[in-house]
N, C-alpha and C positions, 0 to 999 in steps of 0.2 A: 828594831826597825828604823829607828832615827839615824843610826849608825851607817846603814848603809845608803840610805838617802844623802848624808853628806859627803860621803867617799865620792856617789855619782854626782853629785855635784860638784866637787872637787875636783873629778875627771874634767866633766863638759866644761868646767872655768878655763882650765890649763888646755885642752884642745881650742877653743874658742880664742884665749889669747895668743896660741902660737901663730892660728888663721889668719888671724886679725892681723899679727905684726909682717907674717910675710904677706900679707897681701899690699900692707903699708909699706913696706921694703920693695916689694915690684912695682909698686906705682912712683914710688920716689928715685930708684933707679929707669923708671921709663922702660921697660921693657915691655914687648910687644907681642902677647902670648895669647895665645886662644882661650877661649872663656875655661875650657877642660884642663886644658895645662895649668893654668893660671891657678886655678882650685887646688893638681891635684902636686903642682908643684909648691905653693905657700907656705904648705903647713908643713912642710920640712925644713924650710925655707926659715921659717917664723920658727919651727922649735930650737934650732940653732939661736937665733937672737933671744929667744926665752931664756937657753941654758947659759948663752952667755953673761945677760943680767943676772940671775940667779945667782952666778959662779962671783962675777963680782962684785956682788952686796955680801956673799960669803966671805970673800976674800978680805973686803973692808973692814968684816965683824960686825956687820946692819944686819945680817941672819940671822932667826933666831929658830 
């Protein structure tokens, strides 16, 4: 049971900070979106800037 508790948490981390970054990515580019958009465009927005940190902490050898 402990096992799957942490996968879902694991999940909701990595949803929550891709949110997070594109929402931080659209208020820093100043774009001017409606409350709906703005939601349901971020977190694509944001997983893009997740995978790219990701990719290069991988690529530096900081991955582990």
């Amino acid at each position: 049971m402990p096992h799957a508790f942490y996968v879902l948490a694991g999940a909701a981390l990595t949803v929550l900070a891709a949110l997070a970054l594109g929402l931080l990515l659209f208020a820093r580019l100043g774009f001017d979106l409606r409350p709906g958009e703005r939601l349901l465009l971020a977190f694509p927005a944001g997983a893009a800037c997740l995978h790219l940190a990701v990719f290069l902490l991988a690529a530096a050898g900081l991955a582990r």
